[in-house]
Structures are given as C-alpha cells and as structure tokens.
C-alpha positions as CSV (number, residue, x, y, z in Angstrom):
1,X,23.4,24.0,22.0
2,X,22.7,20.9,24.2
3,X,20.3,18.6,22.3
4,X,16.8,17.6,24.1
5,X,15.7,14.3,23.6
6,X,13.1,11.9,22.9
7,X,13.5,8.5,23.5
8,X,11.8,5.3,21.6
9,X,11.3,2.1,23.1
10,X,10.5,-0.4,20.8
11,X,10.8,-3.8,19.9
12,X,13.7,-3.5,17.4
13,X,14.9,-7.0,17.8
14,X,11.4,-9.0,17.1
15,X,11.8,-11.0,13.4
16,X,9.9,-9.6,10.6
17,X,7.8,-6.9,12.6
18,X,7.8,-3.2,11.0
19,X,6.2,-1.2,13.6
20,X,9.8,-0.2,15.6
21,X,10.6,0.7,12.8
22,X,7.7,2.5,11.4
23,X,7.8,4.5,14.3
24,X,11.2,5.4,14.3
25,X,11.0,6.8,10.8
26,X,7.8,9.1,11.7
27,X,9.8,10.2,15.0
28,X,13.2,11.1,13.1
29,X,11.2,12.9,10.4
30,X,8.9,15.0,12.3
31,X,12.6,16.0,14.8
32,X,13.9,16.8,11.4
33,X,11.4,18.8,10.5
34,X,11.2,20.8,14.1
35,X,14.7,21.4,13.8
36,X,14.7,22.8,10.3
37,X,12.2,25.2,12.0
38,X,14.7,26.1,14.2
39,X,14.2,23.6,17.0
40,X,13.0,24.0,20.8
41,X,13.7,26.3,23.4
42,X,15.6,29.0,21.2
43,X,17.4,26.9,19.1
44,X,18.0,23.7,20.7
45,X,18.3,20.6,18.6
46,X,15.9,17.5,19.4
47,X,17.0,14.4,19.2
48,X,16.2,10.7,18.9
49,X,17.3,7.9,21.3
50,X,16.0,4.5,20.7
51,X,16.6,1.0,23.1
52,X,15.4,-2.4,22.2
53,X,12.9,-3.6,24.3
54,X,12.3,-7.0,22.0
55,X,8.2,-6.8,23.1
56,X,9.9,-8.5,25.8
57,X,8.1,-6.7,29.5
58,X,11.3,-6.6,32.0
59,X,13.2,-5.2,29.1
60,X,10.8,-2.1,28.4
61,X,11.4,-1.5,32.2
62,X,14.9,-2.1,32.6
63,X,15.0,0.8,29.5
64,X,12.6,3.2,31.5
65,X,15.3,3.4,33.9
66,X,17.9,4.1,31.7
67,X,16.2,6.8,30.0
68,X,15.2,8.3,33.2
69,X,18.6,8.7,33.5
70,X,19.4,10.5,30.7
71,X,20.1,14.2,31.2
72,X,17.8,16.8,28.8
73,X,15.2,13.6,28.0
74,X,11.5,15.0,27.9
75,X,9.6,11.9,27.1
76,X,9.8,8.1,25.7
77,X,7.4,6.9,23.2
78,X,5.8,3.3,23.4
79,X,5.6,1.1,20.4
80,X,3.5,-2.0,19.2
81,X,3.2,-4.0,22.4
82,X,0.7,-3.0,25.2
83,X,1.9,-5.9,27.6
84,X,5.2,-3.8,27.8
85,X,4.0,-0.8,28.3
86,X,1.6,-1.7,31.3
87,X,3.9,-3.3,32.5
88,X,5.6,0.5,32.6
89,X,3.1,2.3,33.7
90,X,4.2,1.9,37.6
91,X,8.3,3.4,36.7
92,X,7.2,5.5,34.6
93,X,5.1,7.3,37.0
94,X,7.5,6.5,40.2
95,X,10.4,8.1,37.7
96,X,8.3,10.9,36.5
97,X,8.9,10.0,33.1
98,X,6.6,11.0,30.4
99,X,5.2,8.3,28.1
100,X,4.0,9.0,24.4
101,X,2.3,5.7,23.1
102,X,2.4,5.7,19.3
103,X,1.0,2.3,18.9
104,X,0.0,0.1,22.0
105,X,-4.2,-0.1,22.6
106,X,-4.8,-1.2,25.6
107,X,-7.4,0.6,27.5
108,X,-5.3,0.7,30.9
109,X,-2.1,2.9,29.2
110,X,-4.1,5.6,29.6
111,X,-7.1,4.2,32.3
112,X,-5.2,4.1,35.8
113,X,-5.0,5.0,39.3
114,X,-2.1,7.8,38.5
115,X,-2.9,11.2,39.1
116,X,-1.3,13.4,37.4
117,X,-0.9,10.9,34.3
118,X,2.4,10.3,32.8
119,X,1.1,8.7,29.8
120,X,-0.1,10.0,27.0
121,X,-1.5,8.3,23.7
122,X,-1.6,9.5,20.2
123,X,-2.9,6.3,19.0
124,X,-6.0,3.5,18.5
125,X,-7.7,2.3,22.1
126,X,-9.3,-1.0,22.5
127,X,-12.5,1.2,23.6
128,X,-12.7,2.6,20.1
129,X,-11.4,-0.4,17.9
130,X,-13.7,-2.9,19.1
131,X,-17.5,-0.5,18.9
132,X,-15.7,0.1,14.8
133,X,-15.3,-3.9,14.2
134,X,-18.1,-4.6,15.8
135,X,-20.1,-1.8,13.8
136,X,-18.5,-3.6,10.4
137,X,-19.5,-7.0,11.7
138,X,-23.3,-5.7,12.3
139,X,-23.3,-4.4,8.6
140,X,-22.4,-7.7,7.1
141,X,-25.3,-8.8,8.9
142,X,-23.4,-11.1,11.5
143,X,-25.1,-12.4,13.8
144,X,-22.7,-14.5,16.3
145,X,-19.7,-13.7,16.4
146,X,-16.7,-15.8,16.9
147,X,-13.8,-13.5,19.2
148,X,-10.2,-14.9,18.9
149,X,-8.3,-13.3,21.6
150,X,-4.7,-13.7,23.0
151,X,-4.8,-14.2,26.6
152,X,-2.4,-11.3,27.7
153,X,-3.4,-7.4,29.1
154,X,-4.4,-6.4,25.3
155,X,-6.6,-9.9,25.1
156,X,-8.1,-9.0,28.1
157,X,-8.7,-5.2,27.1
158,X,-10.5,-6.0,24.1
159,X,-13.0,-8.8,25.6
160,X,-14.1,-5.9,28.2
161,X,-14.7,-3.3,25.6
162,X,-16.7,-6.0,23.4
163,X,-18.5,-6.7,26.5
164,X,-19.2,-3.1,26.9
165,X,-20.2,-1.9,23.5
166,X,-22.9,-4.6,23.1
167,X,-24.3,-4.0,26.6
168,X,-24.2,-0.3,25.6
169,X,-26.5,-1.0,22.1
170,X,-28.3,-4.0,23.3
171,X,-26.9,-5.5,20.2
172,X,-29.1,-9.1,19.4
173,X,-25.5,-10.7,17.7
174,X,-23.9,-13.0,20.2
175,X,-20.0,-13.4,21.1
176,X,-18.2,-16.6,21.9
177,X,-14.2,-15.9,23.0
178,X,-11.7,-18.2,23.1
179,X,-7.7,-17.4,24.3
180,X,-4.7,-18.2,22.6
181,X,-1.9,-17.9,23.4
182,X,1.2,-16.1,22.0
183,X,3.4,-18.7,20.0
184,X,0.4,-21.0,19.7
185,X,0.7,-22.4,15.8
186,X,-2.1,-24.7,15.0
187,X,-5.4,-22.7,15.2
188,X,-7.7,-25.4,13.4
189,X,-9.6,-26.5,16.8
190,X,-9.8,-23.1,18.0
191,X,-11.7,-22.4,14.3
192,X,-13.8,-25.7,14.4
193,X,-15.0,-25.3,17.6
194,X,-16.3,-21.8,16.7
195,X,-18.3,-23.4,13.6
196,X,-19.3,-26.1,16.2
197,X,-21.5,-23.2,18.1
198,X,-22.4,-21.1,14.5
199,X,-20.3,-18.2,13.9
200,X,-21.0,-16.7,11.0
201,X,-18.3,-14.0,11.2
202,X,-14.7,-14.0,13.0
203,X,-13.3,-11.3,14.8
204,X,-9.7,-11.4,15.7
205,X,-7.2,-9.9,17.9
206,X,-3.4,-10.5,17.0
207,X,-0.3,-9.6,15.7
208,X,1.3,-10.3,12.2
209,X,2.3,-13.9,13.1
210,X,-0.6,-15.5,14.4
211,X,-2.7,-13.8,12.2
212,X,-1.3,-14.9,8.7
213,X,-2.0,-18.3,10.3
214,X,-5.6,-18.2,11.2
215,X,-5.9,-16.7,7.8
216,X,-4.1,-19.6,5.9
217,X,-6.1,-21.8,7.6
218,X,-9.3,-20.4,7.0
219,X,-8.0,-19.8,3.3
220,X,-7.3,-24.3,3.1
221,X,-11.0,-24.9,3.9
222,X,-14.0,-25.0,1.4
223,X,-15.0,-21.8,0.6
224,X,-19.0,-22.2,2.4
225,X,-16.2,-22.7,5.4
226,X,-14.6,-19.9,5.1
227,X,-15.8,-17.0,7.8
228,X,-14.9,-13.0,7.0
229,X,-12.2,-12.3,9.1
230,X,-12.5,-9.1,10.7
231,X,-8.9,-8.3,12.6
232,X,-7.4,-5.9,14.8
233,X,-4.6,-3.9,13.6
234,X,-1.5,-5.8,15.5
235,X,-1.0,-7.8,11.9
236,X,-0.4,-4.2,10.0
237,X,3.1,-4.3,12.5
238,X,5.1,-7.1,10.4
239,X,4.9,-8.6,7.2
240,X,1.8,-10.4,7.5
241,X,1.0,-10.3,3.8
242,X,4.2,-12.3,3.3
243,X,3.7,-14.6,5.8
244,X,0.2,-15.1,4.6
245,X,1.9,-16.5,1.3
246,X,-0.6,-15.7,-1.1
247,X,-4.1,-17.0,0.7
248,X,-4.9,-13.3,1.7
249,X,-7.2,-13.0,-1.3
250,X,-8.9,-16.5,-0.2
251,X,-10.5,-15.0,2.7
252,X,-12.7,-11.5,3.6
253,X,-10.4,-9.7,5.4
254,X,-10.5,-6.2,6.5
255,X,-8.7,-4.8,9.0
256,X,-9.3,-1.4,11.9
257,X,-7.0,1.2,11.2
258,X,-6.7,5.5,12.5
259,X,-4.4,6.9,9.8
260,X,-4.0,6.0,6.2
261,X,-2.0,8.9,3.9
262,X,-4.5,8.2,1.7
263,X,-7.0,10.3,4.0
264,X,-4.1,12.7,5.5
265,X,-4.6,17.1,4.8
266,X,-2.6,17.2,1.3
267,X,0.2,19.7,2.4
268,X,0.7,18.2,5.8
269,X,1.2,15.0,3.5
270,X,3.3,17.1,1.2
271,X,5.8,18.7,3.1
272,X,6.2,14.9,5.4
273,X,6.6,13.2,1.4
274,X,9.3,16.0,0.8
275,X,11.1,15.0,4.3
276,X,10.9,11.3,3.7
277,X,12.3,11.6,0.2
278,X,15.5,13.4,1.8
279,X,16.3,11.3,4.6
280,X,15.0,7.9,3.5
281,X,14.6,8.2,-0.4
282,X,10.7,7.3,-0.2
283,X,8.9,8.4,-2.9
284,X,5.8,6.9,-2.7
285,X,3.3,6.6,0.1
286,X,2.7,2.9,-1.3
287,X,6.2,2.2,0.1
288,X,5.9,3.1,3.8
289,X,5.3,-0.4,5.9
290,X,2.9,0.1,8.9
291,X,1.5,3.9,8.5
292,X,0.0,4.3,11.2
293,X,3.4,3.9,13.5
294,X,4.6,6.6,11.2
295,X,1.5,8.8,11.4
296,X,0.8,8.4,15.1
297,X,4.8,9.3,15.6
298,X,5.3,12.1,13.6
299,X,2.0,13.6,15.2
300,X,3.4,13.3,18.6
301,X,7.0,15.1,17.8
302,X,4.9,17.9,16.6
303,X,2.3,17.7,20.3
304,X,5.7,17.4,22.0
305,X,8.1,20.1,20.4
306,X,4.8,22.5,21.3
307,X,5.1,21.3,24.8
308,X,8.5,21.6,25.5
309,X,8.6,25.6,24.3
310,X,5.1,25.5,26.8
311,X,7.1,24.7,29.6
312,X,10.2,27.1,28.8
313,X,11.8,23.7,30.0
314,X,12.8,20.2,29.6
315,X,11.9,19.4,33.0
316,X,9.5,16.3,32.7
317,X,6.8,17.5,35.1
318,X,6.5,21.3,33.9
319,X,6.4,19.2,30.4
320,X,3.7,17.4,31.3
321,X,1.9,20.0,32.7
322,X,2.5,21.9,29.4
323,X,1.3,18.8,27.2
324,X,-2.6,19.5,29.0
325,X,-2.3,23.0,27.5
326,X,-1.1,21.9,23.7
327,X,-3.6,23.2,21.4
328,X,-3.9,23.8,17.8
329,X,-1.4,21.1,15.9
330,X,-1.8,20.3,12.3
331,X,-1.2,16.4,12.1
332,X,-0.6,13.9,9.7
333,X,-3.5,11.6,11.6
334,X,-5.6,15.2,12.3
335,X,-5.6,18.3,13.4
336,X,-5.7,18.5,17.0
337,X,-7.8,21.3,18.5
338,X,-6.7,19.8,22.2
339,X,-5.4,16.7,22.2
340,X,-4.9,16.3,25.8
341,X,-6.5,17.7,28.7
342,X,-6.7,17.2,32.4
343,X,-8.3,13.5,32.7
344,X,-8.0,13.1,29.0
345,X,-4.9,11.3,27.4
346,X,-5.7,9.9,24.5
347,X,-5.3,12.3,21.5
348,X,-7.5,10.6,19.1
349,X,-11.4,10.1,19.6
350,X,-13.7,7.2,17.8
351,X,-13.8,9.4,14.6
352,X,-10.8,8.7,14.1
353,X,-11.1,4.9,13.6
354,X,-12.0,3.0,10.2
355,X,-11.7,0.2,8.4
356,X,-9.7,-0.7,5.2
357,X,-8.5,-3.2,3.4
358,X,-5.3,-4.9,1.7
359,X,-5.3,-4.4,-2.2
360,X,-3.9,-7.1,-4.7
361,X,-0.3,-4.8,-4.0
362,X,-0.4,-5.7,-0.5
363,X,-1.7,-1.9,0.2
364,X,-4.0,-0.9,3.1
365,X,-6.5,1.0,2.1
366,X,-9.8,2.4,3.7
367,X,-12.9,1.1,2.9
368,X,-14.3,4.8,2.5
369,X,-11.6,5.9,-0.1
370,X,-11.9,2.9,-2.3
C-alpha cells in the first residue's frame, strides 16, 4: 500500500547541534511503532522524509514547497530554529500545508492572523518559558535581573513575554536587556555592563554556541563575580557541555526544560526504550542527546497517526480539521486529554514546564526529581 508521509525540516547541516537529529530519532520511532500497530488508514505505512534546512530561513521555505509537492504528505514538523519557521508561517498557510513544531518557541508559530491555523505545536512557548525562569529567578531571591537576548524573532518573543509576566505579578525585581547577535564571540562587555547597573542574577536566551561562551566567561572571573545563570533551552540542541570544556561546574546553571524520561509514564517509557534499543541500539535513557526533540516528536507521530485515521484521509485540510478533534493520546511528554482545539495550538500548557540541571555526567535532570 502507498506510504503517507511526514516530513522533517530541520537543520541537519548546522556543526555540532543535536536537535535535527533528536527529532528525527523520536519521529522514526514513534512511525515505527504506528506501523507495527498496523499503520494508518487500513494498513498504510507512514513514512519519514527529512530536508536540510541548515537553520538557514530561505531554505526552510524553499523546502515547504517541495514538500507541498509531495503526493500522500500530511504534515512537516519544525525543528530547533523559530526564525525559520516564521519565516514559514505565510507558505505554509498559502500551500495548506500542515506544520507540527517539535521544538521552535516563539510565541508567533502558533499566535497569527491565520484562520484556520496550519500550525501546530507540541513543544515549549516563550509565554510559558520565560513566567518558569523568571519564577526560579524570584526563588533565588534575585532582584535585577540581567536578560541576554539574541536580537532575532525568538529574542524578540522572549523580551515581550518577560515584559508581560512581570506586568501580570507586579513583580518588584527589575530587568535590563541587551541583544546579541548570532555569531557574536566575545560576551565580556555585554557581562560587565550588566554588573555596571547590579544584576544579581543572569537570565539568558541562546543556543549551544553562544551559550557555552557566556558560561566560560562567567566561569574565568572571581567567583563573588560570578552571577547564576539561568538559560533557555536552545543550549540543550548541541553539545554545549563540550563546548563549555569543563567550566560548567564553575557556574549556577540550570536550565527550562518540558520533557525529561526521567519524569515520563513508566510503560509509555518502556515500550519507546524497547523501540530505541531495536532501531538505534540505545539502552539507556542517559544516552539520548537533546530529549526533549525526541519526546516532543514521538508525541506528535502518535497526535498525527490519530488524525490521519480522523480524517479517513490524507488530505491536508480534512487532516487539520481532524487534528482539532484528537483526543485521548498517551505521550512520552503527557497524556493529552485535547491537545488541540479550535483557537488552541499548542499541545502543552505551563505545567508542563520545569527546570533541571546538568549532572557531573553531562545529564539533564529536573530539579524536582533530584
């Protein structure tokens, strides 16, 4: 029988990230598992078709197209970088092509002028990451807090939702931003200006590489220097431990996370373990590299294999139709009573959202399970 597909774009070609293919393992074990279940639509096979996008924008499009193209494609899931899937948002709805985002925050994936919605998110927003850092800050006691942002879409998505969680609480601590920008390698007078004004407390939003160098830096200075770093999750996408060469335990660093297999439903995380040790020879949940791209992928095969036998179809609009109607999935991330709705396309609420920590292994693990 013909095979439907799902597609991935992701950013396959960027140097020493993880999250493409994080995400690509989660997606080809939760197709494996639907197919041993006998597949969709009366037996028909899914499967996986992934294009390099290299977190570069015009690429992402340019593969929107050719996906849209593709005969018996139901939907293409997003990866790591929110510039590149904005910057989809207008084809994908022009092409009616369905998006799944499995890793990119940014509040406007899923907050646009589209109606009906193409995209769909089984992942972190910027909404609910930046109340949970800020909440950690608060319980350290900070007071003003220093916000190191890069000054693209996600930058900019995270500033606003600071801006609206503290005007929400009438929080007393204090913010001070300052942009960076992507490639930027000496962050030194970013950090001293910060101490200039009194930040007791940094909170960052970046990716692997620009990360591990605000945190060496930090880690060179004298330790009454040395501010708790408090970091989005775009440096759990690479090696970031590595390229933080050993001055990670130098610094307080903690990190916003939604899924850890530490926390997942123990035969959910069973029968995944058992499918990973087939196809990939994993044994250990210590050895999967960025979990949540796993997680959040998996989950949506399982939201999407439901909404494909909804629709009696793989025609993208009765699909997406069908993916408002989804109810009752056991996840790796959670079990989904709903997870999308009319007006509502995110798939995971502020619950969801944590904080953890990397161990002396280099492990991730959540504050609340220590």
């Amino acid at each position: 029988m013909k095979p439907v597909y799902i597609g991935f774009d992701g950013a396959f070609g960027l140097k020493n990230s993880t999250s493409a293919q994080a995400i690509e393992k989660g997606l080809t074990i939760g197709i494996a598992e639907v197919n041993a279940r006998g597949g969709v639509l009366g037996g028909r096979p899914l499967k996986l078709l992934t294009r390099d996008n290299r977190s570069v924008p015009a690429r992402g499009v340019e593969n929107i197209k050719l996906f849209a193209q593709q005969e018996g494609l139901v939907a293409v899931v997003g990866g790591r970088f929110s510039p590149v899937i904005l910057s989809e948002i207008d084809i994908l709805h022009d092409l009616k092509v369905i998006m799944m985002d499995a890793w990119g925050s940014a509040d406007g994936i899923t907050e646009h002028t589209y109606s009906p919605s193409y995209a769909f998110r089984v992942s972190l927003r910027d909404r609910f990451a930046m109340p949970a850092m800020l909440r950690h800050a608060q319980k350290n006691n900070a007071k003003r807090i220093a916000l190191l942002v890069p000054n693209t879409g996600w930058g900019r998505s995270n500033v606003n939702a600071a801006e609206r969680y503290l005007g929400e609480i009438g929080s007393d601590m204090t913010t001070k931003v300052i942009w960076y920008n992507w490639g930027d390698k000496d962050f030194s007078g970013f950090y001293r200006i910060f101490q200039d004004w009194g930040a007791d407390t940094l909170v960052m939003v970046a990716n692997d590489i620009e990360g591990s160098l605000v945190v060496r830096y930090v880690a060179s200075l004298p330790e009454d220097q040395r501010m708790p770093i408090i970091s989005h999750w775009g440096i759990t996408g690479g090696q970031f431990v590595e390229a933080c060469q050993g001055d990670l335990a130098k610094v307080d660093f903690s990190v916003v996370q939604t899924f850890s297999f530490y926390k997942a439903e123990p035969t959910i995380r069973a029968t995944f373990m058992d499918w990973a040790k087939r196809l990939y020879g994993i044994e250990r949940i210590e050895d999967i590299d960025s979990p949540v791209g796993v997680g959040h992928a998996y989950d949506i095969v399982q939201i999407l294999a439901r909404a494909i036998d909804l629709a009696s179809s793989t025609n993208r609009p009765a699909v997406r139709d069908a993916l408002e109607k989804v109810t009752a999935i056991k996840g790796l991330v959670r079990t989904y009573d709903k997870p999308f709705g009319p007006n509502d396309y995110d798939a995971l609420e502020q619950d969801n959202v944590f904080m953890a920590r990397y161990d002396e292994n280099g492990i991730i693990r959540p504050l609340d399970v220590e």
